[in-house]
SEGU-155147 format. One record per residue (C-alpha): x, y, z. Coordinates in steps of 0.2 Angstrom, whole numbers, padded with zeros to 4 digits, m for minus. Last residue first. Layout:
BEGIN
x; y; z
X; Y; Z
...
This chain:
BEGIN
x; y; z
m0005; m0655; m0332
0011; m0668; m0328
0028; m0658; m0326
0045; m0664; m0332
0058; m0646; m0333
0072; m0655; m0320
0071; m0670; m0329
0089; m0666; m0338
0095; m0675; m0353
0107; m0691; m0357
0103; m0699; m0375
0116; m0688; m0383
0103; m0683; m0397
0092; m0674; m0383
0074; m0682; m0377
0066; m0666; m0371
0053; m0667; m0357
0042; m0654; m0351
0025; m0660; m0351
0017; m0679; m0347
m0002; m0677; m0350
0000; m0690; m0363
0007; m0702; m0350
0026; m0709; m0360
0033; m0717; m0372
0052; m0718; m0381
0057; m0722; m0397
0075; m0723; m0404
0077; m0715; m0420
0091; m0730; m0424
0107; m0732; m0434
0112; m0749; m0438
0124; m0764; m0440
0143; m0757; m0441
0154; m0774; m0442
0170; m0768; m0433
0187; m0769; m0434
0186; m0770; m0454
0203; m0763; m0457
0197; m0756; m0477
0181; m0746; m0469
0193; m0741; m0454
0206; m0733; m0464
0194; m0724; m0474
0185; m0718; m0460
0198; m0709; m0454
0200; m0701; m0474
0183; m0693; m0469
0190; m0690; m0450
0205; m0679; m0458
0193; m0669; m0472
0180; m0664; m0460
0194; m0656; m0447
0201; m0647; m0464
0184; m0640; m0466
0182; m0637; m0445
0196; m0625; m0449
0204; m0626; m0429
0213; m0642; m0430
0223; m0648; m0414
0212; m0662; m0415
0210; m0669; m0432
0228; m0671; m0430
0229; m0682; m0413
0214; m0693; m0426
0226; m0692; m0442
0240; m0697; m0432
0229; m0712; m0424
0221; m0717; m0438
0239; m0720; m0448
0247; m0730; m0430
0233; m0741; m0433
0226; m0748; m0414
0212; m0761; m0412
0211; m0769; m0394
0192; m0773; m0400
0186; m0765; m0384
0189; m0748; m0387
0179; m0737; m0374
0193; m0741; m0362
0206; m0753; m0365
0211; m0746; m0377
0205; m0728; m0380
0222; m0720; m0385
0222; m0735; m0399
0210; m0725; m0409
0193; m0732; m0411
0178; m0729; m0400
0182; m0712; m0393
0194; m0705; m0408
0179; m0712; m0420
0163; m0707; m0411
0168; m0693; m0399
0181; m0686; m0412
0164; m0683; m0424
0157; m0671; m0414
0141; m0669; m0406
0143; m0669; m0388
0140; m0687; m0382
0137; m0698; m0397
0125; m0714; m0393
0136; m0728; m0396
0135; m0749; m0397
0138; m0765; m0391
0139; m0782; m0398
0153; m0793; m0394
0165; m0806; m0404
0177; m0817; m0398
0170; m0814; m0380
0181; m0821; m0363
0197; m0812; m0361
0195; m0795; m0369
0192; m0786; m0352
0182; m0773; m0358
0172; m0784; m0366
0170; m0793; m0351
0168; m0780; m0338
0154; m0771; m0347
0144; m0790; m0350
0147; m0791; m0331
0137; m0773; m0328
0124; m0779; m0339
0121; m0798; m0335
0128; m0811; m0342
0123; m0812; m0362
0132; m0827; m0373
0128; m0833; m0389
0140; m0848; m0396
0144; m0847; m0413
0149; m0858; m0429
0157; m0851; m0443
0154; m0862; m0459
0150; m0849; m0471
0130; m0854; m0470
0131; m0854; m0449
0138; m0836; m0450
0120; m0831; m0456
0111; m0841; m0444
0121; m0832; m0430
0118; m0817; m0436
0099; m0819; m0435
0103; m0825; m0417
0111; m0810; m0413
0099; m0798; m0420
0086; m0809; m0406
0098; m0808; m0393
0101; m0788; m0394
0082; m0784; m0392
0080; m0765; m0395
0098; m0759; m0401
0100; m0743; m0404
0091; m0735; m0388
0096; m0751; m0380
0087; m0765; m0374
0098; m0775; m0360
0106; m0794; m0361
0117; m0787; m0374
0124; m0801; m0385
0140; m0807; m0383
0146; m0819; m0398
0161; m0836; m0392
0163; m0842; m0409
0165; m0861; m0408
0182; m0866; m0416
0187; m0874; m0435
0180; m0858; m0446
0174; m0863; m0461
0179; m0876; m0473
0190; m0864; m0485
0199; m0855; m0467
0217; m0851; m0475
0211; m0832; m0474
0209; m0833; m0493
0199; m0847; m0489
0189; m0837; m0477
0188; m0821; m0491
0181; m0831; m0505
0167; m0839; m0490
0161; m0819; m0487
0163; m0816; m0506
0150; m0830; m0509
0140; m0826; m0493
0136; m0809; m0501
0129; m0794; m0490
0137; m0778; m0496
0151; m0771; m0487
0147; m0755; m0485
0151; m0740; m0499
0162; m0727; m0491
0158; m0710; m0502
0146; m0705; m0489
0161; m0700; m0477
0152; m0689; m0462
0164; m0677; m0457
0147; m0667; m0451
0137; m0678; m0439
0117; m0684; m0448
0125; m0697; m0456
0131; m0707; m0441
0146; m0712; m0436
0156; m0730; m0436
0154; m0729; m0454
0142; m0740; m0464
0124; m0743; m0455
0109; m0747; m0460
0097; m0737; m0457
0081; m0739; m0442
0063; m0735; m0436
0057; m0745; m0451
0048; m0758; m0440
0065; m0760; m0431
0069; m0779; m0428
0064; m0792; m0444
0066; m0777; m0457
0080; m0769; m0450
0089; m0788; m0450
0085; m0791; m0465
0093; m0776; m0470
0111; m0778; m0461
0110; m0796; m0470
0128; m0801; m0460
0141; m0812; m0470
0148; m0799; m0480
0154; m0794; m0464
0160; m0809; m0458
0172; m0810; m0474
0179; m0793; m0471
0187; m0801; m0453
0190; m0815; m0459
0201; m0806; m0471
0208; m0792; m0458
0216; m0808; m0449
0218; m0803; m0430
0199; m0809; m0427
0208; m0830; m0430
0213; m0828; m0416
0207; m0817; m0402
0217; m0803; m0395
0207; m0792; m0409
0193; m0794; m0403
0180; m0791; m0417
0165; m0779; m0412
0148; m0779; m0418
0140; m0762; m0421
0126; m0751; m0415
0127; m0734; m0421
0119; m0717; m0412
0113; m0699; m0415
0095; m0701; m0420
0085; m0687; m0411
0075; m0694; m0400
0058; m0699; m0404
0043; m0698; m0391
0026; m0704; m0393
0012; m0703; m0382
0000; m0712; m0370
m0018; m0708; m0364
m0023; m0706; m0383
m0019; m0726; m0387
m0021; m0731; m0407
m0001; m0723; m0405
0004; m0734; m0393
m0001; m0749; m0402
0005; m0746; m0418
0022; m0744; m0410
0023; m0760; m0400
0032; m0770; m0412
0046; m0758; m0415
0051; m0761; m0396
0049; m0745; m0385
0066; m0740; m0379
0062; m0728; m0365
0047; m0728; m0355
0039; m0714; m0346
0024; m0715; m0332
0025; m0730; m0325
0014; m0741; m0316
m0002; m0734; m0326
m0007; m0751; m0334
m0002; m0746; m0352
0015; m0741; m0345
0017; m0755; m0335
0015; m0767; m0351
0025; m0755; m0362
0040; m0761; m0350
0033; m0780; m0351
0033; m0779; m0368
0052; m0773; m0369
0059; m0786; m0357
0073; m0779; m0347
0062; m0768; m0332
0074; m0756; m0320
0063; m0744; m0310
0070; m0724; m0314
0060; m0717; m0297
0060; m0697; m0298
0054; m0687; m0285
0047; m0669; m0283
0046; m0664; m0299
0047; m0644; m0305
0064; m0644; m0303
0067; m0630; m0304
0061; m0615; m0302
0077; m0604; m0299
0090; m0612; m0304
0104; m0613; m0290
0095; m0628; m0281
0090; m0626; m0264
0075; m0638; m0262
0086; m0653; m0272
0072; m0664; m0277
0073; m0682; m0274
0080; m0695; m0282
0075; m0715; m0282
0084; m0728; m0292
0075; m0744; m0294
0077; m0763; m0297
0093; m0771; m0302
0100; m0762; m0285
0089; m0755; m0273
0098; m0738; m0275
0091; m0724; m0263
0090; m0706; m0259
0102; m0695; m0274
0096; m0679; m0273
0089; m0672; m0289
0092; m0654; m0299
0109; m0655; m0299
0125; m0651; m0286
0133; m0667; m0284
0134; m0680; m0271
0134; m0698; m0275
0131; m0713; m0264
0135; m0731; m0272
0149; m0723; m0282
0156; m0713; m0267
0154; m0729; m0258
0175; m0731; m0263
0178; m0714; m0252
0164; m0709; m0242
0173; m0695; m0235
0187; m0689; m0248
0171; m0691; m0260
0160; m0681; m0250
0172; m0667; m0247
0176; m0664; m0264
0157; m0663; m0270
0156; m0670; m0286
0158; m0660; m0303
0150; m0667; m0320
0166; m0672; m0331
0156; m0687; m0336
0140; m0677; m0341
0150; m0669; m0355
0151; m0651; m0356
0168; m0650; m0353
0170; m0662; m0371
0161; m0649; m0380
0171; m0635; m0374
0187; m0646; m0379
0182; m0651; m0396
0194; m0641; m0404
0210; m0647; m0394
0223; m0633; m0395
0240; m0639; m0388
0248; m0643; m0371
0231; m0633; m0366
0230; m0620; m0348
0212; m0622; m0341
0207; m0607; m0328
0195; m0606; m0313
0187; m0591; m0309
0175; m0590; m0293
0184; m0594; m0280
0199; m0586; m0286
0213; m0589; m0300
0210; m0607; m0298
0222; m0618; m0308
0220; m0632; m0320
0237; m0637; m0329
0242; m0648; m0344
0225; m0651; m0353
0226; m0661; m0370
0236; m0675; m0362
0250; m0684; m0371
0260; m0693; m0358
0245; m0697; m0348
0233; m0704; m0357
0224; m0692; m0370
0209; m0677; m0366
0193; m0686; m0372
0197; m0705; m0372
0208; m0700; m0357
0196; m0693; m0346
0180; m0705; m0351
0191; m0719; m0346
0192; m0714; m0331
0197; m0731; m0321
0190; m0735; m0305
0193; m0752; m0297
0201; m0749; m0282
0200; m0730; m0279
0206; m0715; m0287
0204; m0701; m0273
0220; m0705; m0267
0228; m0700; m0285
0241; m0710; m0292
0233; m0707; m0311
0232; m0688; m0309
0218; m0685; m0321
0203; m0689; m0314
0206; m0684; m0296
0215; m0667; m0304
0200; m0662; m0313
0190; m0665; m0299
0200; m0657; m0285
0201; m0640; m0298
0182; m0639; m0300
0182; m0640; m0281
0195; m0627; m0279
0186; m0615; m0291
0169; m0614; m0281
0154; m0626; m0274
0152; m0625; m0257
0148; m0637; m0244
0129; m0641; m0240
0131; m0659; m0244
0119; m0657; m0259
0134; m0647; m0266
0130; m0629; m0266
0131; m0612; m0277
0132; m0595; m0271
0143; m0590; m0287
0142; m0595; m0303
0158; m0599; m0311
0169; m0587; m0321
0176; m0600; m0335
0195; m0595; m0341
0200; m0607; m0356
0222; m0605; m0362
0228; m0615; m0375
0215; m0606; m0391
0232; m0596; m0396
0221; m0582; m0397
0213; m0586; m0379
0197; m0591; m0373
0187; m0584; m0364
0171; m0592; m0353
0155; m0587; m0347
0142; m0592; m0331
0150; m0608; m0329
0141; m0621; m0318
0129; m0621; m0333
0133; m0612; m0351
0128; m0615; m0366
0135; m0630; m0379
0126; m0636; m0394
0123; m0655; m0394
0103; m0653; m0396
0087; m0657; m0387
0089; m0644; m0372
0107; m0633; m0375
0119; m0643; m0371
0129; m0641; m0353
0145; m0631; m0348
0155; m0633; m0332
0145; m0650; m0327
0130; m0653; m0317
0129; m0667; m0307
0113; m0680; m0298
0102; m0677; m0313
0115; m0681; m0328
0122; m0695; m0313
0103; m0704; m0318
0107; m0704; m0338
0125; m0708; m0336
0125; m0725; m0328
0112; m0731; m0341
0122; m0723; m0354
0137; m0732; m0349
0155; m0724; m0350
0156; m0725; m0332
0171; m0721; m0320
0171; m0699; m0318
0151; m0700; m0318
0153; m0710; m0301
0134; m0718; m0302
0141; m0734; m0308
0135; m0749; m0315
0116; m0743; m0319
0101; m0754; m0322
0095; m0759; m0338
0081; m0759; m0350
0072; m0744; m0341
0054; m0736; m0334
0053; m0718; m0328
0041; m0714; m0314
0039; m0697; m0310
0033; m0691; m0293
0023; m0674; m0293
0006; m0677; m0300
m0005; m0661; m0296
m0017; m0662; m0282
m0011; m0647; m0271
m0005; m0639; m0286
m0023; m0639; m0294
m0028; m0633; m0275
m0016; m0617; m0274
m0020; m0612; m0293
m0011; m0613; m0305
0000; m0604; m0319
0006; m0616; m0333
0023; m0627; m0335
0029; m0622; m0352
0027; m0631; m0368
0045; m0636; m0375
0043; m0654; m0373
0027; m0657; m0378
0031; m0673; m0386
0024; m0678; m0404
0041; m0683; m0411
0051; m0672; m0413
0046; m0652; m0404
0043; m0636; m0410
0023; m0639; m0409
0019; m0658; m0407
0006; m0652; m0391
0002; m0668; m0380
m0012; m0677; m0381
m0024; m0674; m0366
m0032; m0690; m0359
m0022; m0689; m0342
m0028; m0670; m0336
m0027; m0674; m0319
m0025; m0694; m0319
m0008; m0695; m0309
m0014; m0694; m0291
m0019; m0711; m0290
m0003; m0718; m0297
0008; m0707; m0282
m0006; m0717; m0270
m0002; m0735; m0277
0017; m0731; m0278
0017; m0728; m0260
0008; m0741; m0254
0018; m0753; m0264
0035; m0745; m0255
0024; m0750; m0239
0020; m0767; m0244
0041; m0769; m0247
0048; m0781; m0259
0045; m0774; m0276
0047; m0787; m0289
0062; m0791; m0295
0064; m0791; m0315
C-alpha cells in the first residue's frame, strides 16, 4: 500500500476523522436488514447545528484498486463498484436484492412477441458535464458497445460485458435501438431474450455522457462522466478514488454524503487495522480471522452480504496436458474443498459443486462433486498416460487481491499446491498485480491454471453459466477457452425461453455437461463480510456486490 504523499491530503483526512464521532458508540439497528446493518433506517430530521457537525465524507476501504472506470470495458468488480456511483443505468435493482425497478427509465412495455422494449426516460436529467441526458444518448451508447468498428471503441477496449449478455455480432440478442423522441427510446429483439431487463439493469450498460466521450476519447476511462449520485474528482492510482456529490442529481435528496474516498489497502489485517484506528470508516472483505474481533468491538459493526458468488480454479484449455478431461477430473479430486473452508473462512463459506450458487433457481442439487480422493485423482493421471505425475511445473495464478469470495487467494493456493504435490503435479504460484493478473488470464498465454471468481450481476442463472462458460464468452469472461457445442445450444435455448420451469430444466441439464467436462474446479461459495463505524446508516450490501452509496449517512 502507498502511503499518502501529500501533508495537505493528510490534513484533510485528519479533520474529516475528527468530525466523525457524533454518535460513534451506537450499534446499529438489525431490523429488516442481514447482518446487523442499519441499512434500511432512514436519515433523521436535524437540526441546523447537528448538520453543521455531522460526518459528511465516507471513507470506504478495499482489496484492490480498479482497471477501468469505463463501465462499457470492465467486468471486474472493483472496477464496477466505483462506475455504480459515477452511472446509472436504464433499470437498476431494487436496494439488497436482484429485482429490477426502474432508474433512467421511468416505465417500460413490452410487447406480446416479448421483441419489441419501449422505456419512457425521465426527463430533465443531466450528465455531470451539464449536457443532456435523452433517447439519443442512450442510443450512442448502445451503438458504441455494440458496433464493433465504432470510433468511440478505442485501443484496447473490448466489451465483453455486451457480448457475454446480448451475443457477438452475428448472433446478437438486440438488432436495432432507435429513439422515437427524446424521451422514448425503443429496443427491437432478433429473438426474445428473458433475461434482457435484468441484463439492462446491469451496472455495465450504465449510460455515459456522448459528448464527454467523443471529447476525452481514450482518457474517458481515466475521467468518467455519467449521470449518478457522485462526481468523479480524482484517481491516484493503486491508492484512492475520490467522488464528489453531484448537487443536481435528478433524485431528490440524494446523496446525503458529500464525498466518497475508496482507498485501496491489499492486506486484510492491515484494512481492519484502519478501521479500528478511525482511518476508515467502511471495509469490505473482512478476513474470517478478524470476526471475533469486530464483534467484541461496539464502535464497529457487522455487515453480511447476501451470498451470491463462487470462486473456482480455472483450467486453460490452450495448455497441454489441461485439454485432457482426465487430468482435468484427477485435479479435482485432488483439492480438500473442506479443508480449505476450515483453514480460510471460519465457517463463513460452502463448498462449492456447480459453477452457481444454491440460493439461484435452476440450481442442480442432484450433481454430486467430486469427492476429495488422491487415489482416484492418481487413477485418473495414469489413465491420462501421466502414472508418475505430471512431467512439467504447473504455472497456478493466485489473486494478489482479497475478494468477496476469496479472502486471501495465496494462502488457498498454497494448500492446493500441497495437495497436487501428493499426485505428483508440481506447481509454480504466481500473483502480478491486479489489473496484470486480468490481462493474463484473459490472455491465456502465460497461467496454466488461474484462480478467479464470480459475484452474479442480476440474478439469473445465464449470468453465471452463459457468462462464465459458453464459448460466446471466449475470450472474455471465459478464460479457460472452453467451448461444447451441447452447452452452447442448450444455453441460446435457455435464452429465448419464456416458461422460467423449462428455463430451470435447460441450465440443470447445463450443469450436467459441465460437472462431466470438468473446466473448472468449483472451490467455495462465501457470505462475504464487511465492517463498518457503528453509527454508519444507510448502507445495503446487495447480492451482486455493486450498490449505491447515495443513501450512507453517519448519525
Amino acid at each position: 500500500m502507498k502511503k499518502w504523499s501529500s501533508l495537505a491530503l493528510v490534513l484533510m483526512l485528519s479533520a474529516s476523522f475528527a468530525l466523525s464521532g457524533c454518535g460513534g458508540n451506537n450499534n446499529a439497528s438489525t431490523e429488516g436488514n442481514t447482518g446487523g446493518n442499519a441499512a434500511a433506517t432512514k436519515a433523521p430530521e436535524s437540526s441546523p447545528d447537528a448538520a453543521a457537525t455531522a460526518q459528511d465524507t465516507l471513507i470506504l476501504g478495499r482489496g484492490g484498486d480498479s482497471a477501468s472506470l469505463d463501465p462499457a470495458i470492465v467486468t471486474d468488480g472493483e472496477s464496477l463498484k466505483i462506475v455504480h456511483q459515477v452511472f446509472d443505468s436504464l433499470l437498476e435493482y431494487k436496494p439488497g436484492t436482484s429485482e429490477v425497478q426502474a432508474s433512467l427509465a421511468d416505465s417500460w412495455e413490452v410487447s406480446a412477441d416479448g421483441l419489441t422494449y419501449t422505456f419512457k426516460l425521465h426527463p430533465g436529467v443531466k450528465f455531470h458535464d451539464g449536457t443532456d441526458f435523452n433517447a439519443e444518448a442512450v442510443v450512442f451508447n448502445f451503438t458504441r458497445w455494440s458496433d464493433p468498428a465504432s470510433a468511440f471503441k478505442f485501443e484496447g477496449d473490448s466489451f465483453d460485458y455486451y457480448d457475454s449478455m446480448f451475443g457477438p455480432e452475428g448472433s446478437r440478442a438486440i438488432k436495432e435501438v432507435k429513439a422515437v423522441d427524446p424521451t422514448t427510446v425503443q429496443f427491437t429483439l432478433n429473438q426474445p431474450q428473458s433475461p434482457f431487463l435484468q441484463n439492462i439493469a446491469m451496472t455495465s450498460f450504465g449510460i455515459a455522457s456522448p459528448t464527454a466521450i467523443q471529447e476525452k476519447k481514450e482518457n474517458f476511462k481515466n475521467e468518467p462522466v455519467g449521470t449518478g449520485p457522485f462526481i468523479f474528482k480524482e484517481w491516484k492510482h493503486n491508492d484512492s478514488i475520490t467522488l464528489d456529490k453531484n448537487p443536481n442529481y435528478w433524485k431528490e435528496g440524494l446523496p446525503k454524503l458529500n464525498k466518497v474516498i475508496v482507498r485501496s489497502i491489499p492486506d486484510n489485517s492491515a484494512r481492519f487495522n484502519a478501521l479500528q484506528s478511525g482511518e476508515i470508516d467502511l471495509m469490505e472483505d473482512l478476513s474470517p480471522d478478524d470476526l471475533s474481533t469486530l464483534e467484541g468491538n461496539t464502535e464497529l459493526q457487522k455487515i453480511e452480504r447476501p451470498p451470491f458468488n463462487v470462486a473456482y480454479l480455472g483450467f486453460n484449455f490452450k495448455k497441454k496436458p489441461f485439454d485432457n478431461v482426465k487430468v482435468r477430473q484427477a485435479l479435482n479430486h485432488a483439492v480438500n474443498k473442506q479443508a480449505i473452508i476450515d483453514a480460510f473462512f471460519a465457517g463463513q463459506a460452502t463448498a462449492a459443486v456447480n459453477p452457481m450458487p444454491q440460493s439461484l433457481w435452476g440450481y442442480n442439487d442432484s450433481v454430486q462433486d467430486y469427492e476429495y480422493d488422491l487415489d482416484k485423482a492418481k487413477a485418473l493421471l495414469a489413465e491420462a498416460g501421466y502414472p508418475d505425475g505430471l512431467p512439467d511445473t504447473v504455472t497456478l495464478y493466485a489473486m494478489p487481491v482479497s475478494r468477496p469470495y476469496m479472502p486471501d487467494g495465496k494462502k488457498v493456493a498454497e494448500a492446493i499446491q500441497a495437495d497436487w504435490e501428493k499426485i505428483g503435479v508440481k506447481t509454480v504460484i504466481e500473483s502480478p498485480e491486479w489489473a496484470t493478473y486480468l490481462d493474463d488470464t484473459k490472455a491465456g498465454e502465460k497461467d496454466d491454471i488461474f484462480m478467479l471468481g464470480w459475484t452474479g450481476d442480476n440474478g439469473d442463472p445465464d449470468n453465471f453459466i452463459y457468462t462464465l462458460l459458453d464459448k460466446d464468452a471466449i475470450p472474455g469472461n471465459n478464460r479457460t477457452f472452453y467451448a461444447n457445442e451441447e452447452l452452447h445450444t442448450i444455453l441460446v435455448n435457455a435464452q429465448k425461453e419464456t416458461d422460467q420451469t423449462k428455463r430451470s430444466d435447460l441450465y440443470k441439464k447445463a450443469q450436467e455437461i459441465i460437472k462431466a467436462d470438468a473446466p473448472w474446479i468449483p472451490l467455495v461459495h462465501t457470505t462475504p463480510l464487511l465492517a463498518g463505524k457503528a453509527n454508519l446508516k444507510g448502507f445495503v450490501p446487495g447480492p451482486t456486490g455493486t450498490e449505491y452509496y447515495s443513501e450512507i449517512y453517519f448519525e
